[in-house]
C-alpha positions as CSV (number, residue, x, y, z in Angstrom):
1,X,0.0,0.0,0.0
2,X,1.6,3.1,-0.7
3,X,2.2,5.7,2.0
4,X,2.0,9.8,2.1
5,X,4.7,11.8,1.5
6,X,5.4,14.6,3.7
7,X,5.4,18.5,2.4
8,X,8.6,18.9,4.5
9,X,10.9,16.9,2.3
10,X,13.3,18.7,0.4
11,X,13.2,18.8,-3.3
12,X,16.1,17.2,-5.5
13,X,16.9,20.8,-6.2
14,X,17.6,24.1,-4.9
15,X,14.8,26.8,-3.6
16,X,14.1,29.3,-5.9
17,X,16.6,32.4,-5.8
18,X,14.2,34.5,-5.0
19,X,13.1,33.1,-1.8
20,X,17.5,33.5,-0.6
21,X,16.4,36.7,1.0
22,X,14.0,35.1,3.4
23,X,17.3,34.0,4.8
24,X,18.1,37.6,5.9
25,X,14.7,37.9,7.4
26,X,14.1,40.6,4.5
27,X,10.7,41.0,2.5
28,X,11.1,39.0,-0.5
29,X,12.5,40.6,-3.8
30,X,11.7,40.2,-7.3
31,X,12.6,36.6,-8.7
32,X,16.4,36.7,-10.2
33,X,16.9,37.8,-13.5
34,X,19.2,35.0,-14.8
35,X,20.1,36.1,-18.7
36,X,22.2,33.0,-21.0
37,X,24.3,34.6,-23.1
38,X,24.7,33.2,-26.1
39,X,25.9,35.8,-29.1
40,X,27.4,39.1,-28.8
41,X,24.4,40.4,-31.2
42,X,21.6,39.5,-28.4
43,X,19.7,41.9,-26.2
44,X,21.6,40.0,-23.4
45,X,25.1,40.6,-24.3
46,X,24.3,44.0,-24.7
47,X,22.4,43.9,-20.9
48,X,25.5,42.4,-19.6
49,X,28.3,45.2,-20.9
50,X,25.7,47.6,-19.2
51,X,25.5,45.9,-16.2
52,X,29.3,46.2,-16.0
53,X,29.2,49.9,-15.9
54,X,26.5,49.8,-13.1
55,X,27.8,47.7,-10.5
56,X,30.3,47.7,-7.9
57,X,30.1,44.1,-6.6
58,X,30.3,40.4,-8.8
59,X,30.4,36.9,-8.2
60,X,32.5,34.7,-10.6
61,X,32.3,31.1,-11.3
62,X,32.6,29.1,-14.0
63,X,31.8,25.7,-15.5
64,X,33.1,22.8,-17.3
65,X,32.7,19.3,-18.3
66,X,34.6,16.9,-16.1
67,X,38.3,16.4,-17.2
68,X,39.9,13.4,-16.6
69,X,43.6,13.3,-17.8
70,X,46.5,10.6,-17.6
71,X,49.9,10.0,-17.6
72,X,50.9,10.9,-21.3
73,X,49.2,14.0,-21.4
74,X,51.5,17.1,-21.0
75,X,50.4,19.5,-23.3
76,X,48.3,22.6,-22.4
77,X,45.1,21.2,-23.6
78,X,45.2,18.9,-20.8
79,X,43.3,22.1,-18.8
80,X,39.7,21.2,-19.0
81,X,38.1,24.0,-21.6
82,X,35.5,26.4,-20.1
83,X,32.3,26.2,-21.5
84,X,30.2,28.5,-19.1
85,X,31.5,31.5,-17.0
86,X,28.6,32.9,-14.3
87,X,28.7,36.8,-14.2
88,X,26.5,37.6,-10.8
89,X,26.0,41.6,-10.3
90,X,24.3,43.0,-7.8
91,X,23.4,46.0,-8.8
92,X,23.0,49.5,-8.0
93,X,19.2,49.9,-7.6
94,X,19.4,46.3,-5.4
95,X,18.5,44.1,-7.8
96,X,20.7,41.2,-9.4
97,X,20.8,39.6,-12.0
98,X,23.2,36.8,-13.3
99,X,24.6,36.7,-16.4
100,X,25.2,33.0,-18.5
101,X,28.2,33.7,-20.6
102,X,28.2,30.2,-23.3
103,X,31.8,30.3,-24.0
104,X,30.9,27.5,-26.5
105,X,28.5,30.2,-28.5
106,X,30.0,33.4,-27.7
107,X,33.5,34.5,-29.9
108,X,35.8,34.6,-27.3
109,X,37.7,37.4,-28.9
110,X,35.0,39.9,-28.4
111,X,34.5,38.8,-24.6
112,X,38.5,38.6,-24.0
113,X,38.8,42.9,-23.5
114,X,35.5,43.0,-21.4
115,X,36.3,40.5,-19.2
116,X,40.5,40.9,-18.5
117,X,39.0,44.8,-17.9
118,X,36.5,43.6,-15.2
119,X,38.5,41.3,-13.7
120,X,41.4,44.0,-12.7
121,X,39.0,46.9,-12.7
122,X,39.4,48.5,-9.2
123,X,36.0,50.0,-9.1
124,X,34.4,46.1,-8.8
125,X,34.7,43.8,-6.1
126,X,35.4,40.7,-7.3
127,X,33.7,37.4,-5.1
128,X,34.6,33.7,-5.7
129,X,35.0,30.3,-4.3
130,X,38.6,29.2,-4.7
131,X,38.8,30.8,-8.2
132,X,42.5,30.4,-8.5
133,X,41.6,27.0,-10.4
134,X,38.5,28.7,-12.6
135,X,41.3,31.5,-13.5
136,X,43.6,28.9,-14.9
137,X,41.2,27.3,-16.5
138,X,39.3,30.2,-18.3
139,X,43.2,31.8,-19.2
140,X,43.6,28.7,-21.0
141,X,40.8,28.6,-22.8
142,X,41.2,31.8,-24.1
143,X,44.4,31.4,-25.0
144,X,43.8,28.4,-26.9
145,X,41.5,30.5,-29.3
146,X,44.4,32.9,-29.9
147,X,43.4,35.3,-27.0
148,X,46.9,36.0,-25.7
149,X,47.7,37.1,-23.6
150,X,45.4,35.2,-21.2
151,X,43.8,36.3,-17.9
152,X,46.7,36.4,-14.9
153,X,45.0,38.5,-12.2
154,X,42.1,39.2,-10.2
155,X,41.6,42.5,-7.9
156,X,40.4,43.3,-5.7
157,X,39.4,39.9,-4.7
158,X,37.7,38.4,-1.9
159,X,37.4,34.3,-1.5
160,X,34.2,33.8,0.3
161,X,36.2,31.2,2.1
162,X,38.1,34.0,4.1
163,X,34.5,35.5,4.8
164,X,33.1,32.6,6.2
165,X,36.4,31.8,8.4
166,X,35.7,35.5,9.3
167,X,31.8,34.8,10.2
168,X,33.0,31.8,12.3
169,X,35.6,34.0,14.1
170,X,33.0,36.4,15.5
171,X,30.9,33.2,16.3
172,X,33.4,31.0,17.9
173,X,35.8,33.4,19.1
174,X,39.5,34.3,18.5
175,X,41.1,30.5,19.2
176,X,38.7,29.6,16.6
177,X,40.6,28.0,13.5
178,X,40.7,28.5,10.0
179,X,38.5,25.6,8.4
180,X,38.1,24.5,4.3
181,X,34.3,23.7,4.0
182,X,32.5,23.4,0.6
183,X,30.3,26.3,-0.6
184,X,27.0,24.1,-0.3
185,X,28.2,23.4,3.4
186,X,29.1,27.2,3.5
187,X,25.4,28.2,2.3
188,X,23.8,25.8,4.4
189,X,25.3,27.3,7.7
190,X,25.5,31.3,6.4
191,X,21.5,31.4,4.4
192,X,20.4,28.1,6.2
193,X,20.0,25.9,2.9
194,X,22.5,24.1,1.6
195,X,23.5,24.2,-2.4
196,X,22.4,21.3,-4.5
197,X,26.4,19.8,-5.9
198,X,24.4,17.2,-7.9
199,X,24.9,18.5,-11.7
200,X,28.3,19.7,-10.6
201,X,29.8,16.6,-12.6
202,X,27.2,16.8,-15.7
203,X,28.4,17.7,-18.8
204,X,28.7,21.1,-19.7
205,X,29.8,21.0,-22.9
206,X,26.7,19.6,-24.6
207,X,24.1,22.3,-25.9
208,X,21.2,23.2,-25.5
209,X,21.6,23.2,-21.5
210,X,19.1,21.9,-19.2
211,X,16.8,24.2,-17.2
212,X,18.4,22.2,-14.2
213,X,22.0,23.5,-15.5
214,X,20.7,26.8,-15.9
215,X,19.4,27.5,-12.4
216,X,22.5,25.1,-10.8
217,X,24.9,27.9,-12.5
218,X,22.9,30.9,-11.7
219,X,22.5,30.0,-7.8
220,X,26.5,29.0,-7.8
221,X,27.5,32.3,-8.5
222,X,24.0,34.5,-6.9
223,X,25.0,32.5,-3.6
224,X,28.8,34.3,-3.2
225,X,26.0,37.4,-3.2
226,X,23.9,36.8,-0.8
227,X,26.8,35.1,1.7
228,X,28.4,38.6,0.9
229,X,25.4,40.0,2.4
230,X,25.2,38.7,5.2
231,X,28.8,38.9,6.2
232,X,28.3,43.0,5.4
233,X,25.3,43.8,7.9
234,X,27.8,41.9,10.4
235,X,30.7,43.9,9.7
236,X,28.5,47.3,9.6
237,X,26.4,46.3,12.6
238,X,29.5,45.0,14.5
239,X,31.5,48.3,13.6
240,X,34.5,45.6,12.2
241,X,36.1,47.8,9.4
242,X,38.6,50.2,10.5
243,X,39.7,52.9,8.1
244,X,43.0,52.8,7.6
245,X,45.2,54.9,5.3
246,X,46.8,51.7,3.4
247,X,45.7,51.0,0.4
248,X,44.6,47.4,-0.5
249,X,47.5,46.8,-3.0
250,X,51.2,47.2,-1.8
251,X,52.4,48.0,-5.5
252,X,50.7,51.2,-5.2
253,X,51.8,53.1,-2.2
254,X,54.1,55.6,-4.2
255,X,52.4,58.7,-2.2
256,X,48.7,58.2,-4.1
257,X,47.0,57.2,-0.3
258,X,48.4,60.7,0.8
259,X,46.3,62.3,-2.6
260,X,43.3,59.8,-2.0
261,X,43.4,60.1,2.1
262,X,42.8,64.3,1.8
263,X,39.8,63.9,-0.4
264,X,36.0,62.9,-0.2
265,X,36.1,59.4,-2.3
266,X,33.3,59.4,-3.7
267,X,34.5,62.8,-6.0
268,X,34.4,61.5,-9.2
269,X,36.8,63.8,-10.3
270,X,39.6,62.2,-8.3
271,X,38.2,58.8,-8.3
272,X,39.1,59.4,-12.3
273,X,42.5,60.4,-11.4
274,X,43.0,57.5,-8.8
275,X,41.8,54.8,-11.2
276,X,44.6,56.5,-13.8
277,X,47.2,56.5,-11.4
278,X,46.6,53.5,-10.2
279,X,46.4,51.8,-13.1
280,X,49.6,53.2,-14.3
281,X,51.4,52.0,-11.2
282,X,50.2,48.3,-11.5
283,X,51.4,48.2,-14.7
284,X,54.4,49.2,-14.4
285,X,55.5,47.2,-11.1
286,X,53.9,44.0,-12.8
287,X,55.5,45.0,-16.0
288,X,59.1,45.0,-13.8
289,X,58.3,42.4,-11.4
290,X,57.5,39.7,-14.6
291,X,59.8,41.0,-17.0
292,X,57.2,41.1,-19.5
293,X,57.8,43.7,-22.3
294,X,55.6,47.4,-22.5
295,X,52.9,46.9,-24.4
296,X,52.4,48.1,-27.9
297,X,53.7,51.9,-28.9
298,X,55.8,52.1,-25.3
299,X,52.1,53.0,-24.2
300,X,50.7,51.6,-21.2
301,X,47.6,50.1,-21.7
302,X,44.9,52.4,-19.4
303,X,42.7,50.0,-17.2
304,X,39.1,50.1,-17.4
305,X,38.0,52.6,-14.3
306,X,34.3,52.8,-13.7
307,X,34.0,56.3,-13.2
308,X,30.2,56.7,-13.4
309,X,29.6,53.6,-11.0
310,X,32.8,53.7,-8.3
311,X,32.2,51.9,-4.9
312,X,30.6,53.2,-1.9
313,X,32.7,54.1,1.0
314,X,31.2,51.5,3.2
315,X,32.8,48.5,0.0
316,X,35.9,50.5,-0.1
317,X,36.3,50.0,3.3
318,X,35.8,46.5,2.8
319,X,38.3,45.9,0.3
320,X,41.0,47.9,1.9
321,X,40.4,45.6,5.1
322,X,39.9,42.4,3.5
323,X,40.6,42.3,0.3
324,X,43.1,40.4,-2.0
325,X,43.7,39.2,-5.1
326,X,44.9,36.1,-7.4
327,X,48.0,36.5,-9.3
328,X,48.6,33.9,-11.2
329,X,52.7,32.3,-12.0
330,X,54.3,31.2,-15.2
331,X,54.4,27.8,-13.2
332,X,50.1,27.9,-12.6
333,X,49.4,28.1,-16.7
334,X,51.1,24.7,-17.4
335,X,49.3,21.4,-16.4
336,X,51.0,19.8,-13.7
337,X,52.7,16.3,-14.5
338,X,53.6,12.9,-12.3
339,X,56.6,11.5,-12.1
340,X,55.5,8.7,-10.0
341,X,55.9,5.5,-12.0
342,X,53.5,2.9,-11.5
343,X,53.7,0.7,-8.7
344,X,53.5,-3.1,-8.9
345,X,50.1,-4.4,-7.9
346,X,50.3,-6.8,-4.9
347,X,48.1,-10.1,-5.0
348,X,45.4,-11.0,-3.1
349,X,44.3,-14.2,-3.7
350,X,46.3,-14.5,-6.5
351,X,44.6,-11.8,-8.5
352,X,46.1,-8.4,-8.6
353,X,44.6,-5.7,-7.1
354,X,44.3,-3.6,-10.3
355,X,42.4,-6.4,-11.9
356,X,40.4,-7.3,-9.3
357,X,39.2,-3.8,-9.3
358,X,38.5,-3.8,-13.2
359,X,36.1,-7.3,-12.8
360,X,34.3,-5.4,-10.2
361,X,32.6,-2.5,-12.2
362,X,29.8,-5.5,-13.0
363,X,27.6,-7.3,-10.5
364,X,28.6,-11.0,-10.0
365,X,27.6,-12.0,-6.9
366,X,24.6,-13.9,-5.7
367,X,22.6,-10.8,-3.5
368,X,22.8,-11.6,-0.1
369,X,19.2,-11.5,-0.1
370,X,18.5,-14.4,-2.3
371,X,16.8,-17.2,-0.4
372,X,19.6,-19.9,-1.8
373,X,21.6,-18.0,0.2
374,X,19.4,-17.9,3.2
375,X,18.3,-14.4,2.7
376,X,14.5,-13.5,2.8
377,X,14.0,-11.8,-0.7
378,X,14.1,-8.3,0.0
379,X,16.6,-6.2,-1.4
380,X,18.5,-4.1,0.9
381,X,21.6,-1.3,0.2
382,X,24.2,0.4,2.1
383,X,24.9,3.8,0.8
384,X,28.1,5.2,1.3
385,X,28.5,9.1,1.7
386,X,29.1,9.9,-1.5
387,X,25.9,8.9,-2.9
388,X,23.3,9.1,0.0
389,X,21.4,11.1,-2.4
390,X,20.8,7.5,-3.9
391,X,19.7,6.6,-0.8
392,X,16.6,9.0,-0.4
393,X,15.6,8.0,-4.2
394,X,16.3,4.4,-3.4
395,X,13.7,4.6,0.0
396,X,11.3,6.7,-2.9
397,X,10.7,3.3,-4.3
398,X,10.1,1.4,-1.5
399,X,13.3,-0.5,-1.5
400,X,15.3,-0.7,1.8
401,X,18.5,2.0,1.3
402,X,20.3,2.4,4.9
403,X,23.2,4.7,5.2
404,X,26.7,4.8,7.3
405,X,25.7,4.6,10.9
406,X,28.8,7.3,11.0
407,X,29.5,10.6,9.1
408,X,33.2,9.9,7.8
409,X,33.0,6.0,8.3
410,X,36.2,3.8,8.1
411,X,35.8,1.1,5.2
412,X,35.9,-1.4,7.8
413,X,33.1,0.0,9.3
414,X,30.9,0.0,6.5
415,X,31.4,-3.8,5.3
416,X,30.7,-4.8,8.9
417,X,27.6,-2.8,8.6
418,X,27.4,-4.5,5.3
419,X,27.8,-8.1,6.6
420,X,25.0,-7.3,9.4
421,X,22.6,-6.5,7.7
422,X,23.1,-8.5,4.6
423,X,23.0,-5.2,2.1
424,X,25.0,-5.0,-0.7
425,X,27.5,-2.0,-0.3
426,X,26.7,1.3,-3.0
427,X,29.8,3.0,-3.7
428,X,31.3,5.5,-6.4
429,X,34.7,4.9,-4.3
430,X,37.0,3.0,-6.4
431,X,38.8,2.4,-3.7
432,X,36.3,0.9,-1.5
433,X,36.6,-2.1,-4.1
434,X,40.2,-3.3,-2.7
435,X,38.4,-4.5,0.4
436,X,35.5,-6.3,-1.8
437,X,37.2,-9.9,-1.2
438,X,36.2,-8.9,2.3
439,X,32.6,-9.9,2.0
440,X,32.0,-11.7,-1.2
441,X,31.8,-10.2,-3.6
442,X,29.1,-7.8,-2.1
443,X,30.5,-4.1,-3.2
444,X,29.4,-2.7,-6.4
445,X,30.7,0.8,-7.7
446,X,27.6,3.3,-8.9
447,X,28.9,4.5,-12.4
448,X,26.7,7.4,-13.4
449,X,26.6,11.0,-11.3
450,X,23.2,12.3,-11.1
451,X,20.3,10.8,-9.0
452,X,18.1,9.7,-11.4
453,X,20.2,7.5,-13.6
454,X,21.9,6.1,-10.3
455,X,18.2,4.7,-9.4
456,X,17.8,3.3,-12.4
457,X,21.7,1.5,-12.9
458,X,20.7,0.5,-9.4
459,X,17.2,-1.1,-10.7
460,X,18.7,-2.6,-14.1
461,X,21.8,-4.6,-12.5
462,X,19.8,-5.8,-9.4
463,X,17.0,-6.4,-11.5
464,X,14.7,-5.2,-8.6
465,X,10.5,-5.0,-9.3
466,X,9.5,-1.7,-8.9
467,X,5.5,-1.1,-8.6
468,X,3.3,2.1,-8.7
469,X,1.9,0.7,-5.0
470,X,5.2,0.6,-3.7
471,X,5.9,4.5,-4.4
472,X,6.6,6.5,-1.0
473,X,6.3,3.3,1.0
474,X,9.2,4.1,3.5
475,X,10.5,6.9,5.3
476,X,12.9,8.7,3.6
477,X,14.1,10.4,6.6
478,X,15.1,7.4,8.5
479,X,14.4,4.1,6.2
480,X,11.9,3.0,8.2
481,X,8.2,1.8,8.1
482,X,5.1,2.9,8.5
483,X,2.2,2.2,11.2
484,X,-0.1,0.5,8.8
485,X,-3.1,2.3,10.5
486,X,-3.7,6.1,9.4
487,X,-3.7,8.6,12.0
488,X,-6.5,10.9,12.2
489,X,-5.9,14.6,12.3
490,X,-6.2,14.4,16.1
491,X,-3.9,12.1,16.6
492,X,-1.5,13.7,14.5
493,X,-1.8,16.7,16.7
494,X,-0.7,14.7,19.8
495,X,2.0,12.8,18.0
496,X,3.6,15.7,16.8
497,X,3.5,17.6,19.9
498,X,7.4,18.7,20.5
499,X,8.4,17.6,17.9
500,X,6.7,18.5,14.0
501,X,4.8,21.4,13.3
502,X,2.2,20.3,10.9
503,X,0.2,23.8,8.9
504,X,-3.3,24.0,10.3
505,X,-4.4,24.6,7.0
506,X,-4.0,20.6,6.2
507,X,-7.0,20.1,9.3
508,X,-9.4,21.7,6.8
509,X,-8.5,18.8,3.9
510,X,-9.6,15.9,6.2
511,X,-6.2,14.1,5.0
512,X,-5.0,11.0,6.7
513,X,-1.7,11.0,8.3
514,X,1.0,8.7,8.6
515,X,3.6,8.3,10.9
516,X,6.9,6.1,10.8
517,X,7.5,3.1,13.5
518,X,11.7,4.4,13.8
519,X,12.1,8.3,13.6
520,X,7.9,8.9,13.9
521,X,8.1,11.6,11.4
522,X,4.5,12.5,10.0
523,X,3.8,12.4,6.9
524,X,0.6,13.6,4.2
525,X,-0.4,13.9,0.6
526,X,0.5,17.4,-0.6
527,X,1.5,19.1,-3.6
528,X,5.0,17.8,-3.3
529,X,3.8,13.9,-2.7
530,X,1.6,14.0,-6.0
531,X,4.8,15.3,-7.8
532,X,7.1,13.0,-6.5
533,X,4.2,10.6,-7.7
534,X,4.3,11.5,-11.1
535,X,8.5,12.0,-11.2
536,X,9.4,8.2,-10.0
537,X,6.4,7.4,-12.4
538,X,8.2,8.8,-14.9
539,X,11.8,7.6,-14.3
540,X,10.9,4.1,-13.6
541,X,8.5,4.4,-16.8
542,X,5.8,2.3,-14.5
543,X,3.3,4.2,-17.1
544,X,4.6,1.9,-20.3
């Protein structure tokens, strides 16, 4: 009989970006204007050089399809090639919008001026996530299309990893230590929802892109925003910043902060003549400190100042105080080799490890829950960490999907949760499959990335009989059962007393409710149960 799925569950997907601002307890904006950029003709190209010249603050992030390279490769098209770079501005009326450059679609020698211009301009913060690696990979890319030279720098720059490690200093406290979290952990503990990383592996270089792609890219970059904000009303509220009379950049302390300190900076007069100056002295020292030759004429080439859309004093402030930049080497720009030669595999059993590893990308075994092997016919899995998401889409089905009783299990103590239970161990760890002569035979290795086509590899190997009546039969909280008798909407009251808040609207739809036997979570049909319906419906094709 199959059982009601709860309105609370998450969706495979993010929120929409317009609801990030009910994170910062502000009233809710318009929905984000995300714009796909695909030709330098198109209103949107045009939208986006505007939007350059209107805003002070960016997040940059970019995209490509996974790169896997080996041994022999050493030239410099062993970088992966950039086929989307996410332009987030936050403009300066408050909205934001994100821009969709398609690298693929776009001439990259129209976009190469624009973009080397923002990404040193010093009127525009720059925001990223690590975006050393993006740099490299987008100077590449350009360079292999004849755009030389490529992109080396980005300032003023501010990782949002130094923001959060800031954020977590106020919280914790001064012996608090620097930590290296991922931006969807980062989001979930800054805007209290944590980023969907599930098409971070799909393949960006096939066109058209998905919808799913589209809104994955958009809220990758919109996110450095919104963390942004939050970390500024903390700063301002706080009274953090102090104004000091350094400027941000040590190359350019040749007596300009004593010009710029006597003056109101937001003069647009000066700000002109600051950008100049500036710009003239960066040049120069990088031109000395690289030994790279004066550019063309003896001239040196003026950067591009925003002079009809500088910072406020308030992001000034900020960047003098916090910010950085990424300079990249002559060492960063060339693919990084091995030298390690390979190492003699060591038998087990007589079979090399490297072998042993190869036979085990397909199924062999007999499932431990076959009855010739004294198993009772249901199918049960273990889901590792890496693919828990597997797990919840597993449960969707109604077969049993457990997870690691631990967060960061050892392998030992996932095949002895294995053997226990008699579940056949779910892994996209490759090296999980060394310990598979451990139990059997009872590992197998999840090929494919994204939820969907996991459940169904999972389906097709095992062979397992999936049924419309066995839809939303478990809990996908906990795995467990249900109480076979519906609650009625009194009882759900009492049963969820200290522990679920259920809307009172739903008292009004004389639903039924049902509650699990392990983690007694509630559960009822909703909009989000009669989608889920239709989407397993769909993947598992139960409507042929």
């Amino acid at each position: 009989m199959r059982r009601h799925f709860s309105e609370c569950i998450l969706c495979p997907f993010f929120s929409p970006p317009f609801l990030m601002d009910t994170v910062t307890k502000k009233k809710k904006k318009k929905p984000l204007k995300v714009h796909l950029v695909t030709s330098t003709d198109s209103p949107e190209f045009t939208l986006f050089t505007r939007s350059l010249t209107h805003t002070s603050l960016l997040g940059l992030d970019a995209e490509w399809k996974p790169f896997r390279t080996t041994h022999q490769t050493t030239s410099s098209s062993s970088f992966p090639t950039v086929s989307l770079l996410q332009i987030a501005c936050q403009l300066h009326d408050g909205d934001s919008a994100v821009f969709l450059l398609d690298l693929f679609s776009l001439p990259l020698s129209s976009l190469w001026e624009p973009l080397r211009e923002m990404l040193v301009s010093p009127d525009i913060l720059k925001l990223g996530f690590i975006f050393k690696q993006d740099l490299i990979y987008l100077s590449s890319t350009f360079c292999s299309h004849g755009c030389e030279p490529g992109f080396d720098r980005v300032e003023p720059y501010l990782d949002i990893m130094s923001v959060y490690n800031h954020l977590q200093h106020k919280k914790q406290g001064r012996k608090a230590s620097k930590q290296i979290k991922s931006l969807s952990t980062i989001c979930g503990e800054v805007l209290g929802f944590p980023l969907s990383k599930e098409l971070q592996c799909s393949d960006w270089s096939l066109r058209p892109l998905t919808e799913e792609q589209i809104t994955y890219a958009a809220m990758d970059a919109h996110c450095l925003l919104e963390i942004f904000k939050v970390f500024q009303e903390k700063v301002a509220k706080e009274g953090d910043l102090v104004i000091t009379t350094e400027l941000s950049n040590p190359d350019s302390n040749l007596g300009l902060k004593v010009l710029f300190g006597k003056h109101d900076v937001n003069d647009k007069v000066l700000r002109t003549q600051f950008c100049e100056a500036l710009a003239i002295v960066q040049a120069s020292t990088s031109d000395v400190s690289q030994g790279s030759p004066p550019s063309a004429g003896g001239m040196i080439q003026k950067s591009l100042c925003r002079v009809t859309s500088p910072m406020d004093e308030f992001l000034l402030k900020v960047v003098k105080t916090y910010g950085d930049r990424i300079l990249l080497k002559v060492s960063d720009k060339k693919p990084k080799t091995s030298k390690k030669r390979g190492k003699k595999q060591s038998p087990i059993n007589g079979i090399c490890k490297e072998k042993h590893s190869e036979q085990s990308d397909e199924w062999h075994g007999t499932s431990p829950w076959d009855p010739s092997v004294g198993g009772d016919g249901y199918p049960k899995f273990l889901c590792d960490v890496m693919i828990e998401g597997l797990a919840k889409h597993l449960r969707c089905v109604g077969i049993d999907a457990a997870i690691p009783y631990l967060k960061k299990p050892e392998p030992r103590e996932l095949i002895e949760q294995a053997q226990k239970e008699k579940r056949v161990l779910l892994t996209r760890d490759a090296k999980l499959l060394r310990h598979e002569y451990l139990i059997n035979n009872q590992i197998y290795r999840v090929k494919t990335l994204l939820k969907n086509d996991q459940l169904l590899e999972v389906i097709e190997t095992f062979q397992l009989k999936i049924s419309e009546d066995k839809l939303m039969s478990r809990c996908t909280k906990c795995n467990g059962r249900f109480i076979q008798k519906p609650l009625s909407a009194e009882e759900a009251i009492e049963a969820a007393k200290g522990f679920q808040r259920i809307p009172s609207c739903l008292f009004d739809k004389n639903l039924e409710f049902w509650q699990c036997m392990d983690c007694h979570q509630l559960y009822w049909e909703g909009t989000q149960y009669h989608n889920a319906i239709q989407k397993f419906v769909d993947i598992c094709k139960l409507s042929d």
